[in-house]
C-alpha positions as CSV (number, residue, x, y, z in Angstrom):
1,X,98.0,121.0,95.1
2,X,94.3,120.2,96.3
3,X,92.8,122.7,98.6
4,X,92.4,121.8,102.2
5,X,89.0,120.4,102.9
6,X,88.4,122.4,105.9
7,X,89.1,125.9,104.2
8,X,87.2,124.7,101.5
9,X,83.5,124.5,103.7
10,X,85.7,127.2,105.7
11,X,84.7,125.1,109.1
12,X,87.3,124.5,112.0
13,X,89.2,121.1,112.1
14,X,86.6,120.2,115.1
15,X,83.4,121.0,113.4
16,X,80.8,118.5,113.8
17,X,78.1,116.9,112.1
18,X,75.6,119.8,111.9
19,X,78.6,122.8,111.4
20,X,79.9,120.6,108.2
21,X,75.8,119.9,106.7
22,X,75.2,123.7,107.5
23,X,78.6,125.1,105.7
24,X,78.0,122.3,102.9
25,X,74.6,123.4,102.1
26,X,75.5,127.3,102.0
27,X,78.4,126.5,99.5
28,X,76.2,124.3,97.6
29,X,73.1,127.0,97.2
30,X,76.2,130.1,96.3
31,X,77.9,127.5,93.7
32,X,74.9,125.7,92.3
33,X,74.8,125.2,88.4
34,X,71.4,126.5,88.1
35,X,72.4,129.7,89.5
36,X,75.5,130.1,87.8
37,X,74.9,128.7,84.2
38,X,77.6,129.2,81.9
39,X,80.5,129.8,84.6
40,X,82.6,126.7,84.9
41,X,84.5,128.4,87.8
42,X,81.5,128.0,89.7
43,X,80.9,124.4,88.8
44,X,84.2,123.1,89.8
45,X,83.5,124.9,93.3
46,X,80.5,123.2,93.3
47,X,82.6,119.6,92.9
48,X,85.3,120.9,95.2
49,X,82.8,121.3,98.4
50,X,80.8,118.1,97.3
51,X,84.3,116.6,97.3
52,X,85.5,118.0,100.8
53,X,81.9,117.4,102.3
54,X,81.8,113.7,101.1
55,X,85.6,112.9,102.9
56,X,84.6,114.9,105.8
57,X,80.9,113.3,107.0
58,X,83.1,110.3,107.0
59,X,84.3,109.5,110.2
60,X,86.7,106.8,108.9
61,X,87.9,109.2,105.6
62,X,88.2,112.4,107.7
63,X,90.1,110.5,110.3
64,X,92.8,109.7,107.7
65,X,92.4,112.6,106.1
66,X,93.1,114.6,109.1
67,X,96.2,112.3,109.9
68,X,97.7,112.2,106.9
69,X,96.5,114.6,104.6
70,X,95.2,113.8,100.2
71,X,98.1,111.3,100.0
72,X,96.8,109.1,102.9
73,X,93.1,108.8,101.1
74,X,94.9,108.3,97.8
75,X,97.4,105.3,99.4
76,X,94.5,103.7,101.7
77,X,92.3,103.1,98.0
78,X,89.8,105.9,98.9
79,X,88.5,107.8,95.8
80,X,87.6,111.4,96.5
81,X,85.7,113.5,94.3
82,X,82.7,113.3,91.7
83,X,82.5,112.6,87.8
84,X,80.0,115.1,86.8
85,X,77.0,117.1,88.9
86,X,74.9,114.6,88.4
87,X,77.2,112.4,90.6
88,X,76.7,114.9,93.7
89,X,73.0,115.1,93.4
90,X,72.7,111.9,94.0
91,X,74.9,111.4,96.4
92,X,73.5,114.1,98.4
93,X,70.2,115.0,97.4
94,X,68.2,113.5,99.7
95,X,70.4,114.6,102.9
96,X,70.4,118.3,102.6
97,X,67.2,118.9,100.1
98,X,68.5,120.1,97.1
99,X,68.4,117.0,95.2
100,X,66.5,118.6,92.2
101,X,66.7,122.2,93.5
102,X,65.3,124.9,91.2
103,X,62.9,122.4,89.7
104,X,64.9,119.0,88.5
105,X,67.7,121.3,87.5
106,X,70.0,120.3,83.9
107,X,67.9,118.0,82.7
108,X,67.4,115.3,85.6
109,X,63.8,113.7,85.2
110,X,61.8,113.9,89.0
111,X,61.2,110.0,87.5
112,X,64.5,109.2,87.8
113,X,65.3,106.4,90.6
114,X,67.3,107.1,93.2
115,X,69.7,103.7,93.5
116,X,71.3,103.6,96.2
117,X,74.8,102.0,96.4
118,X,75.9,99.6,99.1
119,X,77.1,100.4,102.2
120,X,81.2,99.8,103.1
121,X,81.9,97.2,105.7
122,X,84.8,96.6,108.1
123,X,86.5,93.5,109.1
124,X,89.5,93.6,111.8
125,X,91.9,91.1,111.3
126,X,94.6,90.0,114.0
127,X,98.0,89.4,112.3
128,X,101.3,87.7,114.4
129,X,104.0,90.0,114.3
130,X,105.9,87.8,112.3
131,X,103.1,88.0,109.7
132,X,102.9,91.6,109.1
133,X,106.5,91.2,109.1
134,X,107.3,89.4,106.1
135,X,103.7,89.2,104.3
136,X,100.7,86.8,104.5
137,X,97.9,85.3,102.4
138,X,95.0,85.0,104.8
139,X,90.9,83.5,104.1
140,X,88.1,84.8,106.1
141,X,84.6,84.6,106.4
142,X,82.9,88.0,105.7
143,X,79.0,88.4,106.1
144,X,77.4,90.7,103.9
145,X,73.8,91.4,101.9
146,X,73.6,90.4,98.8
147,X,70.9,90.1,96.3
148,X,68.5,87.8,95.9
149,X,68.9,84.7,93.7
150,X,65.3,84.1,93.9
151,X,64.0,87.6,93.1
152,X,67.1,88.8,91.3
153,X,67.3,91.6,94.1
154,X,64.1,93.0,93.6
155,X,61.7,91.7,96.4
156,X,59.2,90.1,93.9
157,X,57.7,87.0,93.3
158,X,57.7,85.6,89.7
159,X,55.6,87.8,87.6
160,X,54.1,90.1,89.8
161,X,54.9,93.9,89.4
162,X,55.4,96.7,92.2
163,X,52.6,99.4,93.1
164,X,52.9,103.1,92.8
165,X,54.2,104.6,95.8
166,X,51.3,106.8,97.2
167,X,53.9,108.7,98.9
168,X,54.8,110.2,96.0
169,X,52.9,109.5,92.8
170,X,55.6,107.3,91.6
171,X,57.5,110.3,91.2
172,X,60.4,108.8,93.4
173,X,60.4,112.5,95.0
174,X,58.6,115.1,96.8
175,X,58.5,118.6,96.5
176,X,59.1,121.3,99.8
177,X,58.9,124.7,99.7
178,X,61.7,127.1,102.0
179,X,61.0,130.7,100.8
180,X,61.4,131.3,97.6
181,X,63.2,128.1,96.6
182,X,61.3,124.8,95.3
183,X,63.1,121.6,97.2
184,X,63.0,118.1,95.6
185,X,63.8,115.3,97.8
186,X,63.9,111.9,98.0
187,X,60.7,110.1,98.9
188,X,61.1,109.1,102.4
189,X,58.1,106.3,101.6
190,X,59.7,104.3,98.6
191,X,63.7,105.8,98.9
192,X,63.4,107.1,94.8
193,X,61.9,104.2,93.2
194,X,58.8,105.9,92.8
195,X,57.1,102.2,93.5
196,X,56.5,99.9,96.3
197,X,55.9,96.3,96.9
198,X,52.2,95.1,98.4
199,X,52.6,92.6,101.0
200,X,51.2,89.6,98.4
201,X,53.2,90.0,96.2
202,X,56.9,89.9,97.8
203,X,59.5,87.4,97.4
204,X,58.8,84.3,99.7
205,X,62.6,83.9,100.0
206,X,64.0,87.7,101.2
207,X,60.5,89.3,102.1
208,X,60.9,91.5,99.1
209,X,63.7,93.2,101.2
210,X,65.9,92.2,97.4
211,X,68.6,90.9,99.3
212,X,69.5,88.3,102.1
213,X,72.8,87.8,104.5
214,X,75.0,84.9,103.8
215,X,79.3,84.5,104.6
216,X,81.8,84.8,101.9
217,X,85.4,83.4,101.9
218,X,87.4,86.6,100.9
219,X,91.5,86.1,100.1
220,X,93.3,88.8,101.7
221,X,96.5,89.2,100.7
222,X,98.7,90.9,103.6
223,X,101.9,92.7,102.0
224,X,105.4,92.6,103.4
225,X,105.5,95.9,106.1
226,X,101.8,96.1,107.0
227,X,101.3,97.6,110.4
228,X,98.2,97.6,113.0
229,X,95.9,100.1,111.5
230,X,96.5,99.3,107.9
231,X,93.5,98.9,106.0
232,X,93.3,97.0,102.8
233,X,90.1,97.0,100.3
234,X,88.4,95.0,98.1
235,X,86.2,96.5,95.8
236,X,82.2,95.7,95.6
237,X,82.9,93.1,98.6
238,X,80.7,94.8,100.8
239,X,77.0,95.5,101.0
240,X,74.9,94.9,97.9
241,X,73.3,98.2,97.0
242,X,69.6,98.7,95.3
243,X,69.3,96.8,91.8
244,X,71.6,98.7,88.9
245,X,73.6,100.0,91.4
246,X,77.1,99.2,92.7
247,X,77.8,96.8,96.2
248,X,79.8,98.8,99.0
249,X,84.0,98.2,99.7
250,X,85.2,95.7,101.9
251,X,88.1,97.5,104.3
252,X,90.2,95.1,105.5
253,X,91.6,96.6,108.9
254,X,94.5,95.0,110.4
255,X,95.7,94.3,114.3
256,X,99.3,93.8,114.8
257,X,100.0,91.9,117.6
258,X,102.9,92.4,119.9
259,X,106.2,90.2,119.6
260,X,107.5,88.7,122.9
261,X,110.9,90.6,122.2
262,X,111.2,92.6,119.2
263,X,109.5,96.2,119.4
264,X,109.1,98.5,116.4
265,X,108.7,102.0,114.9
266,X,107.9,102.1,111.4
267,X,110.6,99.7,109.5
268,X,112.7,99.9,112.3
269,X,113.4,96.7,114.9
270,X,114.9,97.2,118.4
271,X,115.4,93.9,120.8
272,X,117.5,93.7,123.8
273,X,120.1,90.7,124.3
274,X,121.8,89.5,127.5
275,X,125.3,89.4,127.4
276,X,127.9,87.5,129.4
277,X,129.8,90.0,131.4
278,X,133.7,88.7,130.2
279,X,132.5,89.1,125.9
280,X,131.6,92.7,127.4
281,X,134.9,93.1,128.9
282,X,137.2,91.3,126.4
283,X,135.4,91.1,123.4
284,X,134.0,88.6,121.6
285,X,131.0,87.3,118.9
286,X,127.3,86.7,119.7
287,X,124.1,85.5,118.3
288,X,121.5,87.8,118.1
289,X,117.7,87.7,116.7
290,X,116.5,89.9,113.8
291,X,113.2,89.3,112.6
292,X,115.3,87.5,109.1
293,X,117.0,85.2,111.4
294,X,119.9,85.3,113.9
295,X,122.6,87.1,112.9
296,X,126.6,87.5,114.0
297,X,127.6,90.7,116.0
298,X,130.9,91.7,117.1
299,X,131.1,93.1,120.6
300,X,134.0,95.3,120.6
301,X,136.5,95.0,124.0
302,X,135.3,97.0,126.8
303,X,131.7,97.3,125.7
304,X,129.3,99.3,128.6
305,X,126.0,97.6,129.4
306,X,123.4,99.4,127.7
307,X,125.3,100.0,124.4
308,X,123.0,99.6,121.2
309,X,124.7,98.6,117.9
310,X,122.8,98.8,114.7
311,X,122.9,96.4,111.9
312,X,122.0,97.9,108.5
313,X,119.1,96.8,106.6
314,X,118.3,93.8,109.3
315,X,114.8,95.7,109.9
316,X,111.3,95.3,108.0
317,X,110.3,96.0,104.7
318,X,109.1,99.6,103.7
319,X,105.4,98.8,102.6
320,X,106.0,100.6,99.3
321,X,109.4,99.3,98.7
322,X,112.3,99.9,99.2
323,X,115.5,99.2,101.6
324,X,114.8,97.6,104.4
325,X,114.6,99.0,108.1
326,X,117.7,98.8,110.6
327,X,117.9,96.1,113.5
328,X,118.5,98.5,116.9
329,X,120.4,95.8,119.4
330,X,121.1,96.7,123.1
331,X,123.3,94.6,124.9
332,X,122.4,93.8,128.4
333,X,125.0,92.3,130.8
334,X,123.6,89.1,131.6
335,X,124.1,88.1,135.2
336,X,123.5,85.1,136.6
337,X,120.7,84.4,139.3
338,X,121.9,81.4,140.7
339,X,125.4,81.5,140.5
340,X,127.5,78.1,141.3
341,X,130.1,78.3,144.4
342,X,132.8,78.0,141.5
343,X,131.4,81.3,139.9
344,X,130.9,83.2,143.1
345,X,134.7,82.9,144.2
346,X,135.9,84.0,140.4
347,X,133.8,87.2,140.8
348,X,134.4,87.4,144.1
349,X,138.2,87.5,143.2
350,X,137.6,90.0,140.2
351,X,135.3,92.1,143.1
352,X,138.4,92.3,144.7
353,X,140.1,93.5,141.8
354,X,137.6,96.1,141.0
355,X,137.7,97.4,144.9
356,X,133.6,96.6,145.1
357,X,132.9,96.1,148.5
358,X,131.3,92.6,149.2
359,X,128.4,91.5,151.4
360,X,127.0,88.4,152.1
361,X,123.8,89.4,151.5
362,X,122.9,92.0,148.4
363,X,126.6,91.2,146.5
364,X,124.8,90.5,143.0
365,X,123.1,93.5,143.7
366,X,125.9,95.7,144.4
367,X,128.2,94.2,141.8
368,X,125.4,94.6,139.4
369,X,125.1,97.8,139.6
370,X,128.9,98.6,139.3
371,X,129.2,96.8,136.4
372,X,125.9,98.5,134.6
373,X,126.7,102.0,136.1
């Protein structure tokens, strides 16, 4: 069973930004490969606080994380952890300084570039109840970066060739010194390339940014279930990253709008239906709504106002499969608000019979509440 994330950096469940960098970067230093060659222990507790560190910085994967635990990430598309070392260096080499620390450490060259993959993006999409009740296909208009036709994402004009960042040497990093330990990082000037464009000589169509905004049509496809807060992704649909590297996710975040009668909780449906008061008394059938369709329900003789029946597998779709979720109906006596003279005399009869006292003024009222008490 994975470790908690939170023991792992051994931080509270409230730490912040700085508290989670700070316990990151003493794990990383204790763990690091260069200081402990030859001990795989220490390598996979390396991976294991690059792991909890990479969910936790991120305020949309530590959220979930922290409501639902591994399984949530797992079920929401979210992958968590790192191939090799490698994979951690650059992730986070440039955010905490120890990108090449102890010189370039196992065998990565200071002239490798530092690509940079694309950022995620978020779309919220309203859904009718009805929808996320029994599954849509939906289009929409996304836009993101993407690269270049022109330049083929790399901010040049045809045949020209980038400069050597000055920054650096075209070395893609520079070099700090804290105490006794030599710190690579990313070249703030040229983000890793090790090269930069001159003003001349960048693409006339993007600015030699490598990349320009334009709106996709995305499919979505909604399943059966789905519920406000559901996010669906779509791989490499969102940001284009730097050349050779991949585009960001597209999450899909949906927005469940409220039905005029049916509530919910989870699969479950509950709806309230007015009932004449003599099926309540003598029995009877009634139509009543489920989100399939209407239905047949018996009321039984002598039902109280208030009484909810439940009808079996009349509810939603679990969104993993499944059975389906129960239809919760409460039946309402249904009085009327402008009754006929014909009406008033019958229930003024059956008042009688009852012993309610009658007003002129208030009756419905008081009979009301005798016959709901």
């Amino acid at each position: 069973m994975p470790r908690d994330y939170y023991e792992i950096l051994g931080v509270d469940r409230d730490s912040d930004e700085k508290e989670l960098k700070r316990a990151y970067r003493k794990a990383a230093l204790k763990f690091h490969p260069d200081r402990n060659q030859g001990d795989p222990e220490a390598e996979a507790k390396f991976k294991e606080a690059g792991e909890a560190y990479e969910v936790l910085r991120d305020g949309q994967k530590r959220a979930i994380y922290d409501k639902y635990g591994h399984d949530g990430l797992r079920s929401r598309g979210f992958e968590t952890g790192f191939g090799d070392i490698g994979d951690i260096f650059s992730a986070f080499g440039d955010v905490f300084g120890f990108g090449d620390i102890f010189g370039g450490g196992r065998g990565r060259g200071g002239r490798r570039a530092h690509r940079r993959p694309g950022e995620h993006l978020e779309y919220r999409l309203k859904l009718d109840f009805m929808d996320a009740v029994h599954g849509v296909t939906e289009k929409i208009d996304v836009p993101r970066a993407v690269h270049c036709r022109a330049c083929d994402g790399h901010g040049l004009k045809p045949g020209r060739t980038p400069g050597i960042c000055s920054t650096c040497g075209g070395m893609g990093q520079v070099e700090q010194a804290q105490g006794f330990l030599r710190l690579r990082t990313v070249c703030p000037s040229c983000r890793g390339q090790g090269k930069k464009i001159n003003p001349e000589d960048r693409c006339d169509t993007c600015g030699g940014a490598g990349k320009v905004r334009q709106s996709e049509e995305i499919t979505v496809k909604i399943p059966a279930g789905c519920y406000s807060g559901l996010q669906i992704r779509h791989p490499g649909k969102g940001e284009a990253g730097d050349p050779g590297a991949p585009a960001g996710d597209l999450y899909v975040t949906l927005d469940v709008r409220p039905h005029e009668y049916f509530k919910r909780d989870g699969a479950n449906t509950y709806v309230s239906v007015p009932v004449p008061y003599p099926v309540m008394v003598l029995g009877g059938e009634i139509t009543v709504p489920t989100v399939h369709g209407e239905e047949t329900l018996e009321v039984a003789r002598g039902t109280a106002s208030g009484t909810v029946i439940v009808q079996r597998g009349k509810g939603i779709a679990h969104i993993r499969g499944g059975m389906l979720g129960d239809n919760h109906v409460r039946l309402v006596v249904d009085v009327p608000q402008n009754p006929s003279d014909e009406v008033e005399d019958a229930v003024r009869g059956l008042a009688g019979l009852l012993e309610v006292g009658v007003q002129e003024k208030g009756f419905w009222k008081e009979l009301f509440g005798k016959l709901t008490s």
